[in-house]
GUZA-213773 format. One line per field, with one value per residue (C-alpha): z, y, x; residue number from 0. Coordinates in steps of 0.5 Angstrom, whole numbers. Layout:
REM GUZA-213773
w: Z|...
v: Y|...
u: X|...
num: NUM|...
END
This chain:
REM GUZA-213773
w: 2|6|12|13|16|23|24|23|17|12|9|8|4|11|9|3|7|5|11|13|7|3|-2|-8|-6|-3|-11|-13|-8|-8|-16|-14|-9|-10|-2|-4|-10|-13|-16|-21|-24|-24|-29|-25|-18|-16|-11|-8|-11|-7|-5|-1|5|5|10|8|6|3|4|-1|-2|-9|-15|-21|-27|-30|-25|-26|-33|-31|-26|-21|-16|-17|-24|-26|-25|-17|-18|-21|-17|-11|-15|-15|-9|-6|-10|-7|0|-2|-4|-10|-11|-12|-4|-2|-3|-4|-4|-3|2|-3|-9|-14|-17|-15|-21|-24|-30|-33|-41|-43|-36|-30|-25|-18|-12|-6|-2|3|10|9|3|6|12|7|4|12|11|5|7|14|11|7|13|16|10|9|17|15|19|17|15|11|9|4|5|10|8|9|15|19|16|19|26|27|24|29|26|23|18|19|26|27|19|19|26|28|32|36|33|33|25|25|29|27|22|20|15|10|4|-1|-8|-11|-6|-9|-16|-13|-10|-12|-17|-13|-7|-10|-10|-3|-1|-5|0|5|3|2|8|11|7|9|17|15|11|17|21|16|16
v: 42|35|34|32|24|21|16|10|14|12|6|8|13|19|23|24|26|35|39|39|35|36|30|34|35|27|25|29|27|20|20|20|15|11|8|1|-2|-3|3|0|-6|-1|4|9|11|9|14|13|17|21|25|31|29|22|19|12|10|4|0|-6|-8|-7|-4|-10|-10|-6|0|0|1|6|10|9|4|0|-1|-8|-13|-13|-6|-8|-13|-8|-3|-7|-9|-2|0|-5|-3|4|7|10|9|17|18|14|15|9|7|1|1|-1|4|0|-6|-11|-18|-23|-25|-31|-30|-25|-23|-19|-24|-21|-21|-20|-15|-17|-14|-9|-6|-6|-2|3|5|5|13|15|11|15|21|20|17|24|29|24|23|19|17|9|5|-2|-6|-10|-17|-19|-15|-8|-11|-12|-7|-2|-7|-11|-17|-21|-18|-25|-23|-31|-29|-21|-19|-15|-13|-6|-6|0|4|11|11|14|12|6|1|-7|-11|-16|-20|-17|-17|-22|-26|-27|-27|-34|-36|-44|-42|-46|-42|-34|-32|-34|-31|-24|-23|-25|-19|-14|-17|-14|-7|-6|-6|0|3|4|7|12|12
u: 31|30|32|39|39|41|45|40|37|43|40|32|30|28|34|29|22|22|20|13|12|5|3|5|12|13|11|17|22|20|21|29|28|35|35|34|37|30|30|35|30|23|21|20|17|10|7|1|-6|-12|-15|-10|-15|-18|-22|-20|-13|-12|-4|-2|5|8|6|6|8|2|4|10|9|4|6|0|-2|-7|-10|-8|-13|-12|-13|-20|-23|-20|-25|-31|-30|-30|-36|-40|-39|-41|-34|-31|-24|-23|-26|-19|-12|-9|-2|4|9|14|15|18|17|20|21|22|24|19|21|18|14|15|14|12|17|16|20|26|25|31|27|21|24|28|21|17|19|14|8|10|10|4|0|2|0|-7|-9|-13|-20|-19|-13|-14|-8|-8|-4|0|7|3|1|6|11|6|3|9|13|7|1|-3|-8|-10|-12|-13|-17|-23|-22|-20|-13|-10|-5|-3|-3|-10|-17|-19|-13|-15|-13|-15|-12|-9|-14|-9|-10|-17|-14|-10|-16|-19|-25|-30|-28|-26|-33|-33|-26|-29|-34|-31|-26|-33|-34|-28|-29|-36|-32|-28|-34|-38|-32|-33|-41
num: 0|1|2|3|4|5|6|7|8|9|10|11|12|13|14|15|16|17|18|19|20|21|22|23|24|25|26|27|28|29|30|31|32|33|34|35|36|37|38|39|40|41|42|43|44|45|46|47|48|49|50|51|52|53|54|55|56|57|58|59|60|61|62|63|64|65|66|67|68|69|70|71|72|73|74|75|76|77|78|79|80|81|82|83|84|85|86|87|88|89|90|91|92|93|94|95|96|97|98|99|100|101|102|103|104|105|106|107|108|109|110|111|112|113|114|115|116|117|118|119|120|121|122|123|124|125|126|127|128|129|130|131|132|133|134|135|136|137|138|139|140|141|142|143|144|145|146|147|148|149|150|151|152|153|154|155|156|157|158|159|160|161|162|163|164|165|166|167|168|169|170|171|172|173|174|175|176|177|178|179|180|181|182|183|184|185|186|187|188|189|190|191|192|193|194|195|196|197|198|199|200|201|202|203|204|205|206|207|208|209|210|211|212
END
């Protein structure tokens, strides 16, 4: 049974989180996720996926069109370039569990296109529970957010990835936590410079792949 709410957790989706949650009943519990009004425009949840332990847990902001479609985080061009980015500091994508600290899409609509909308504070704080649980279940040994709205749901609405990126920051969210952009940063990128702004990310990357060497 989940845990009944406290007074503070009405509007966020705690009141959800099972006892002593494993990954597999978070997946179901958060496939009813009805905390914040997103659920409303999505086709379904999108949970994170991993390994049950993963030693590096990777955080973006929300699914897009394509994982809400799908069902999985990550697998839309984003996905891709996180992939090739991963592989090239010696990481497969089936070593980390990855994740978003939004669970439904949030859109909108361009003709016939989805188009990507970024989440408001008030959704992102009734998420916060599902990635808290999930970073409780994986204990992970490195931590990397994705972009600016990963970061500051998890550091602090101060964190800058502007001014802290590739670099450890303390936290007891696990060992060793650091951000960087988000691969559709890349995506968005001038294509004189997208190159360029690609290595710096693997750059990045290759800090937290040490941490697990």
């Amino acid at each position: 049974m989940p845990r009944k709410a406290g007074p503070a957790e009405h509007d966020t989706a705690a009141r959800l989180i099972p006892p002593r949650p494993s990954l597999a009943a978070l997946r179901e519990a958060a496939r009813h996720c009805t905390a914040c009004s997103l659920y409303a425009g999505a086709t379904q949840t999108v949970f994170g996926e991993g390994p049950a332990h993963a030693r590096l847990l990777l955080v973006g902001e929300t699914p897009g069109d394509q994982e809400d479609r799908s069902g999985r985080p990550f697998v839309g061009p984003a996905g891709r370039l996180l992939d090739r980015c991963l592989a090239a500091v010696g990481i497969e994508r089936d070593e980390a569990y990855v994740t978003n600290v939004v669970k439904h899409f949030k859109w909108t609509p361009r003709g016939k296109r989805r188009l990507h909308a970024k989440p408001s504070t008030m959704e992102i704080r009734a998420c916060r529970p599902w990635i808290e649980a999930e970073i409780a279940a994986v204990k992970p040994k490195v931590i990397v957010c994705l972009g600016a709205t990963a970061a500051q749901a998890l550091l602090g609405a101060g964190f800058r990835v502007t001014r802290q990126r590739g670099a450890f920051v303390p936290s007891a969210l696990a060992p060793h936590v650091l951000a960087t952009v988000h691969p559709s940063a890349l995506l968005r990128a001038e294509p004189e410079m997208r190159e360029a702004e690609i290595a710096r990310f693997i750059a990045d990357l290759q800090v937290a792949a040490k941490a697990l060497a």
